[in-house]
PyMOL commands that place a pseudoatom at each C-alpha (Angstrom):
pseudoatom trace, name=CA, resn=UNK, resi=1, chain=A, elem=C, hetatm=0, pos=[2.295, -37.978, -9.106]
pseudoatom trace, name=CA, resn=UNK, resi=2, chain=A, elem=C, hetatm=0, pos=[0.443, -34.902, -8.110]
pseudoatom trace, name=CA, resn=UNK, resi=3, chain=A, elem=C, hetatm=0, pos=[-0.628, -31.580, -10.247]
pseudoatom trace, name=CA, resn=UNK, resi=4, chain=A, elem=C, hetatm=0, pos=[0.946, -28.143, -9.280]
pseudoatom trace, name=CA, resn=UNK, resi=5, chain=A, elem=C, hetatm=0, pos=[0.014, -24.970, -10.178]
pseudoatom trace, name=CA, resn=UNK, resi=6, chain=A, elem=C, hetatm=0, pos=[2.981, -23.036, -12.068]
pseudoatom trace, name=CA, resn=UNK, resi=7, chain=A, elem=C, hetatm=0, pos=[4.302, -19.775, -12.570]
pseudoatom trace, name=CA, resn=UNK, resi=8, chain=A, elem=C, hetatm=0, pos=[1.546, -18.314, -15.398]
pseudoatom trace, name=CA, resn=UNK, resi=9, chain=A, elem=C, hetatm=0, pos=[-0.973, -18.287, -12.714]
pseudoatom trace, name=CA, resn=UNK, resi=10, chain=A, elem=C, hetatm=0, pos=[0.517, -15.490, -11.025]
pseudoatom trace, name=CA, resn=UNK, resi=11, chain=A, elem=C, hetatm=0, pos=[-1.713, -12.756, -12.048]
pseudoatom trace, name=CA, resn=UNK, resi=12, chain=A, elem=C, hetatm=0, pos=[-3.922, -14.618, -13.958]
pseudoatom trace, name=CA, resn=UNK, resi=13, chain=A, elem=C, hetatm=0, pos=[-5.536, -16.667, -10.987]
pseudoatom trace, name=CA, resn=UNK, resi=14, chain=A, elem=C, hetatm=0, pos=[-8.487, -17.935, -13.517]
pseudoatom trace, name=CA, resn=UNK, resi=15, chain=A, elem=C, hetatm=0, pos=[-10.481, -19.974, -10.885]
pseudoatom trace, name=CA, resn=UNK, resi=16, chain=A, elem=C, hetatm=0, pos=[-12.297, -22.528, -13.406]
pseudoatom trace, name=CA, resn=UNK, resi=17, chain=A, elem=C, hetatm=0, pos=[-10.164, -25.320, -11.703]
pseudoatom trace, name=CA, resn=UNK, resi=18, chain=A, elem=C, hetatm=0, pos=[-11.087, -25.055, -8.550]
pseudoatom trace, name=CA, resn=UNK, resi=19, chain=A, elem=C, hetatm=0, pos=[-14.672, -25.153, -9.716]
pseudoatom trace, name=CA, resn=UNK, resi=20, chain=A, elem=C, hetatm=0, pos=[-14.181, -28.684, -11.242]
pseudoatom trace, name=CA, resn=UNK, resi=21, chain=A, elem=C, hetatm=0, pos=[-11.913, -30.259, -8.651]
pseudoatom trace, name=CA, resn=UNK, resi=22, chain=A, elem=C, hetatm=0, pos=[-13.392, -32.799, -6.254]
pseudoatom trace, name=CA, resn=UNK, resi=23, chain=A, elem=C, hetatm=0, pos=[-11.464, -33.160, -3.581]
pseudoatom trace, name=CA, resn=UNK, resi=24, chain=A, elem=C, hetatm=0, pos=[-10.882, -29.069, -3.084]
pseudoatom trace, name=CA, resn=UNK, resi=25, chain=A, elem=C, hetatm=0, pos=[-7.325, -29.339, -2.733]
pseudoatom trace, name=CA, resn=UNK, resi=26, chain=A, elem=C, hetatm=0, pos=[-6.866, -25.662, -4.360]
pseudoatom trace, name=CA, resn=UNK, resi=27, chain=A, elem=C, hetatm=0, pos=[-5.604, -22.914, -2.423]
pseudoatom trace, name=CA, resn=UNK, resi=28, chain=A, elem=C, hetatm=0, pos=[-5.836, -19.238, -3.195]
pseudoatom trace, name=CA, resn=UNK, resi=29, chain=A, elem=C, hetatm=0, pos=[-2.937, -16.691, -2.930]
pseudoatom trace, name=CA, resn=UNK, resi=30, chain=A, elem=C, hetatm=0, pos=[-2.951, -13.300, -3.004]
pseudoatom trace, name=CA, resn=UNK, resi=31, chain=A, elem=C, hetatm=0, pos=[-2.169, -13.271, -6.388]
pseudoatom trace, name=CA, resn=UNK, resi=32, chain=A, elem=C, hetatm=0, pos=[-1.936, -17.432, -7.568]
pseudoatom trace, name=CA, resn=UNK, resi=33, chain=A, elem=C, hetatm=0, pos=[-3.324, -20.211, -6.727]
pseudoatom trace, name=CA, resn=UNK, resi=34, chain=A, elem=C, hetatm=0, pos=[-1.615, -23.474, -5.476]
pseudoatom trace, name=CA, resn=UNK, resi=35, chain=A, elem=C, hetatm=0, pos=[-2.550, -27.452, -4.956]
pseudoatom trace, name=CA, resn=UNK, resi=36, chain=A, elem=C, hetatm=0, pos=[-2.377, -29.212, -1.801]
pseudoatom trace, name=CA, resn=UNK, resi=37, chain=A, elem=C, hetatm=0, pos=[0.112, -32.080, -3.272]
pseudoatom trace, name=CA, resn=UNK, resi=38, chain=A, elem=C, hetatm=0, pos=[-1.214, -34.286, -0.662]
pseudoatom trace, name=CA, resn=UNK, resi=39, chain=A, elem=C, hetatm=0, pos=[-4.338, -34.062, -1.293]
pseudoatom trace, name=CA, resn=UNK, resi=40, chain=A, elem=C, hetatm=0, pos=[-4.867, -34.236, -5.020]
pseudoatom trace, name=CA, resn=UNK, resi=41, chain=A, elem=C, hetatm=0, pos=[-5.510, -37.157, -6.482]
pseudoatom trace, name=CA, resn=UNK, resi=42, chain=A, elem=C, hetatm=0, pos=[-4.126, -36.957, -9.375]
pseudoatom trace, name=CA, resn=UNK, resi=43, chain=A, elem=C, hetatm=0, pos=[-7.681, -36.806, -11.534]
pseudoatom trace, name=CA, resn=UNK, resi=44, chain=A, elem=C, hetatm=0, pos=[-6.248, -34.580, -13.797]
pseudoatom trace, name=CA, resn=UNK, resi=45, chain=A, elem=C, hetatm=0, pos=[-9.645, -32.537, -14.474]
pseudoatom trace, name=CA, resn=UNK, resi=46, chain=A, elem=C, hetatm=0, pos=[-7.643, -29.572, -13.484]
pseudoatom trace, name=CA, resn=UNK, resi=47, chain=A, elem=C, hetatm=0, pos=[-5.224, -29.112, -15.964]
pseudoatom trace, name=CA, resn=UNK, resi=48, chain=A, elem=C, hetatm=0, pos=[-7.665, -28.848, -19.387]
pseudoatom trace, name=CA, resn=UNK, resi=49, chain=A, elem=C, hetatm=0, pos=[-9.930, -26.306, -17.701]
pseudoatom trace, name=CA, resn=UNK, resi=50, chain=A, elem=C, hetatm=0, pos=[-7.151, -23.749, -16.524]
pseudoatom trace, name=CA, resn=UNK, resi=51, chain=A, elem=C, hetatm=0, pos=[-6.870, -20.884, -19.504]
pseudoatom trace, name=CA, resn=UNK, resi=52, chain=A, elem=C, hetatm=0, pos=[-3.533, -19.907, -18.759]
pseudoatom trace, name=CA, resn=UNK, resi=53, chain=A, elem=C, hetatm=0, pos=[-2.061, -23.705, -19.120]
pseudoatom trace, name=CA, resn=UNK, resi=54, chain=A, elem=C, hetatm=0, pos=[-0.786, -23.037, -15.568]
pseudoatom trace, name=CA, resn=UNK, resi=55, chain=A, elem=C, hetatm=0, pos=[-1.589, -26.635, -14.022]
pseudoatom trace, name=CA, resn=UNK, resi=56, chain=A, elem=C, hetatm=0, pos=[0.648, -29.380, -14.857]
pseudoatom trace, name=CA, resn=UNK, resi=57, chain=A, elem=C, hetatm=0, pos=[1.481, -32.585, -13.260]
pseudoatom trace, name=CA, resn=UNK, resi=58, chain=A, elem=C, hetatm=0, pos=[4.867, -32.952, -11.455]
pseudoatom trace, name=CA, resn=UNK, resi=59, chain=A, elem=C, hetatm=0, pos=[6.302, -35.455, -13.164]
pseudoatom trace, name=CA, resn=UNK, resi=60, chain=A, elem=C, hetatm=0, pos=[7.371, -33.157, -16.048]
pseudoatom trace, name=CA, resn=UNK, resi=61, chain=A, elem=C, hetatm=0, pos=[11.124, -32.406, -15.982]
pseudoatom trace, name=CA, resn=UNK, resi=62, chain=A, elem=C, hetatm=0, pos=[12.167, -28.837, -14.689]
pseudoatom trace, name=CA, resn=UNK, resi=63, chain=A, elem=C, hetatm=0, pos=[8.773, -28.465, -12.470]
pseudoatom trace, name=CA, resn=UNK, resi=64, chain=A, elem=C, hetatm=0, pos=[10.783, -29.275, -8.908]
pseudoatom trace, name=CA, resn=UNK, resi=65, chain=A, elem=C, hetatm=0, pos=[10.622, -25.146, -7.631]
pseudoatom trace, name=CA, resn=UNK, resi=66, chain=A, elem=C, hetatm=0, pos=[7.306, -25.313, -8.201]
pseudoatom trace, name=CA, resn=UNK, resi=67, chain=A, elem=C, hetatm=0, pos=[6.172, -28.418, -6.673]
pseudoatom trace, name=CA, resn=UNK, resi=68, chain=A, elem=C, hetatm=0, pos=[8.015, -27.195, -3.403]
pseudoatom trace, name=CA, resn=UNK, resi=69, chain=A, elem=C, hetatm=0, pos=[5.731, -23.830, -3.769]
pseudoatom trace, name=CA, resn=UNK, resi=70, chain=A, elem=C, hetatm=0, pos=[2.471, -25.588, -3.991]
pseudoatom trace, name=CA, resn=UNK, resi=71, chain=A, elem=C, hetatm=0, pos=[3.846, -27.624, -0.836]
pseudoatom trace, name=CA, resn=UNK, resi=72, chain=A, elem=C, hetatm=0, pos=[4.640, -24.713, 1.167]
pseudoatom trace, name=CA, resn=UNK, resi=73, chain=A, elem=C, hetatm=0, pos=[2.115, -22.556, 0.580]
pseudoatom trace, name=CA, resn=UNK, resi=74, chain=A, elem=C, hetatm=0, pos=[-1.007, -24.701, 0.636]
pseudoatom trace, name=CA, resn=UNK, resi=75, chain=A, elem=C, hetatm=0, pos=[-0.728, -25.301, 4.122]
pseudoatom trace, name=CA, resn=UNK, resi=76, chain=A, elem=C, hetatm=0, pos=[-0.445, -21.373, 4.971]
pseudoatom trace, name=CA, resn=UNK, resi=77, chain=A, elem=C, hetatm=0, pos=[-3.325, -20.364, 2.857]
pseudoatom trace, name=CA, resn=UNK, resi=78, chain=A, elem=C, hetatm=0, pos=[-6.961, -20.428, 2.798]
pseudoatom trace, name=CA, resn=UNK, resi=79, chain=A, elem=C, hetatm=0, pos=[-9.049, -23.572, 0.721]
pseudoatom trace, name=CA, resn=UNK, resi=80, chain=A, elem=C, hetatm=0, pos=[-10.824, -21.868, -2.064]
pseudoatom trace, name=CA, resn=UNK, resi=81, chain=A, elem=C, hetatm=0, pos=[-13.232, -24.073, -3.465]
pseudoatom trace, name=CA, resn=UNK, resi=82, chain=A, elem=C, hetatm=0, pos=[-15.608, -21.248, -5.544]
pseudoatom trace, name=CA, resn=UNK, resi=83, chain=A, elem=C, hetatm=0, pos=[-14.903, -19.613, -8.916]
pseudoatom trace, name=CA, resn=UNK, resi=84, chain=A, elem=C, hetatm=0, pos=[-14.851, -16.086, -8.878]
pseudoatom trace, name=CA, resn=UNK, resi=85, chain=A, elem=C, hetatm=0, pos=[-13.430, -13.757, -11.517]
pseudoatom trace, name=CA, resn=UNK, resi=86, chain=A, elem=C, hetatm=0, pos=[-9.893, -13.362, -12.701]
pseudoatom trace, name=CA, resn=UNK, resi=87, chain=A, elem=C, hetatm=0, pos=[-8.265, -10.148, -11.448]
pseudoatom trace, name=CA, resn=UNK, resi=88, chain=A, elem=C, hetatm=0, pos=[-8.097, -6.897, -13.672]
pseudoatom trace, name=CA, resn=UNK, resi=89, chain=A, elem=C, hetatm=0, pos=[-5.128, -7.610, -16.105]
pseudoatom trace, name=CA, resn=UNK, resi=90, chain=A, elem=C, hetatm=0, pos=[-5.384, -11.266, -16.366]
pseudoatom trace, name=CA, resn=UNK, resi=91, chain=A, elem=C, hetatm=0, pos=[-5.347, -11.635, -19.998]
pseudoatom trace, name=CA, resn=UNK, resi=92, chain=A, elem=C, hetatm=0, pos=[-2.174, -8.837, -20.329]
pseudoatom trace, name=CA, resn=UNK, resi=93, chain=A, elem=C, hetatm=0, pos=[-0.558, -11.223, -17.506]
pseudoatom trace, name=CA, resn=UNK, resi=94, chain=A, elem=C, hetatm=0, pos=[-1.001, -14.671, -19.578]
pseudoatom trace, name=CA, resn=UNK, resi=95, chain=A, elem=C, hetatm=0, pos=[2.328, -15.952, -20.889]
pseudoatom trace, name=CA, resn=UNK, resi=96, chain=A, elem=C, hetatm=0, pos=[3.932, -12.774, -19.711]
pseudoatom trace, name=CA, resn=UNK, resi=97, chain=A, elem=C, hetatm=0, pos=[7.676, -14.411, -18.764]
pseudoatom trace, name=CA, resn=UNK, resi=98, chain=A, elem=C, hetatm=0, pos=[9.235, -14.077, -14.995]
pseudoatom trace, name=CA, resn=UNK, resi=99, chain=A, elem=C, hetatm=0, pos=[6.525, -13.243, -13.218]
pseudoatom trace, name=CA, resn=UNK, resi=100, chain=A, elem=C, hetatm=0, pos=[7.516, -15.281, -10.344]
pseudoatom trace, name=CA, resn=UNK, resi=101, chain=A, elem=C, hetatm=0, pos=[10.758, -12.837, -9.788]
pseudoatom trace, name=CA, resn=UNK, resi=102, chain=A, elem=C, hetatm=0, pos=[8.300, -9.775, -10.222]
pseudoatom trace, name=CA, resn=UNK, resi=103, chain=A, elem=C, hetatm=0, pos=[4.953, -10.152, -8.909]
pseudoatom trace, name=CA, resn=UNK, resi=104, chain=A, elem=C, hetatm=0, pos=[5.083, -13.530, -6.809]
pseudoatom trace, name=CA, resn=UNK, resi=105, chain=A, elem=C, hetatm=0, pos=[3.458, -12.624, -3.382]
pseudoatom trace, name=CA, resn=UNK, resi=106, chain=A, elem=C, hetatm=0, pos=[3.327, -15.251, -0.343]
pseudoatom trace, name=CA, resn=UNK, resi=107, chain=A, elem=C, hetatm=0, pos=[0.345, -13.600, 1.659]
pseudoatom trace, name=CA, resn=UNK, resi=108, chain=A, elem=C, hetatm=0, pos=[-3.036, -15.534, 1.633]
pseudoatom trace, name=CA, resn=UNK, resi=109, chain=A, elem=C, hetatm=0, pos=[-5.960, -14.779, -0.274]
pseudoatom trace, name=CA, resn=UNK, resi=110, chain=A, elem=C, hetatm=0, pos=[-9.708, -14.511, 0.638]
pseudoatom trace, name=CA, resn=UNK, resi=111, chain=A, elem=C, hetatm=0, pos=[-10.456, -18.166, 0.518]
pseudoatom trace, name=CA, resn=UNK, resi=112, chain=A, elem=C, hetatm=0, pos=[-14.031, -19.166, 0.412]
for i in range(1, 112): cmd.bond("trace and resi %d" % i, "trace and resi %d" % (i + 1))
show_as sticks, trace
zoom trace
C-alpha cells in the first residue's frame, strides 16, 4: 500500500502534508501535488493533515488513474519538502467536481 494524492488537490495544492511527511516523498506540480509511490512508507501522517481530503491510500477501490498519476509524475517533477501557501482560489477550488478534465496541468512546479 502506498498514499496518492487525488484529484481535489488540483487547485487547492494546500502544502501542510508535505510539511509533516518524513521521508519527503511529495512532489509539487504546477498546479497539484503528487507522492512518490515508491518512496512513501505508508505512515499515513499525510492524509489527516491535507484540508481538501485529497490524500488517500491506494488500496481504496476506484483510485487506479490516480495511483498511475502520482507514478508518472513524481519522477518528472521537483521534491517539495516546504509548506508554502495555497494558491489564490483554493478554497473556491475545494470539492469543485472534474477538475482533472479542466485544470489538470503536467508541467513541474517550483520545488524547494
Amino acid at each position: 500500500m502506498t498514499y496518492i494524492v487525488t484529484e481535489n488537490c488540483i487547485k487547492c495544492k494546500y502544502m501542510d502534508c508535505v510539511e509533516v511527511c518524513p521521508v519527503d516523498c511529495f512532489y509539487e506540480g504546477e498546479n497539484m501535488l503528487v507522492i512518490h509511490p515508491d518512496e512513501c512508507i505508508d505512515c499515513g501522517v499525510c492524509e489527516p493533515e491535507c484540508p481538501a481530503d485529497a490524500i488517500k491510500p491506494d488500496t481504496e477501490p476506484g483510485l487506479e488513474k490516480w495511483l498511475q498519476i502520482n507514478t508518472e509524475f513524481a519522477p518528472k517533477w521537483p521534491n517539495i519538502t516546504i509548506k508554502r501557501d495555497a494558491p489564490d482560489g483554493a478554497k473556491e477550488f475545494d470539492g469543485k467536481a472534474g477538475k482533472f478534465d479542466a485544470f489538470f496541468s503536467g508541467n513541474p512546479g517550483e520545488g524547494d
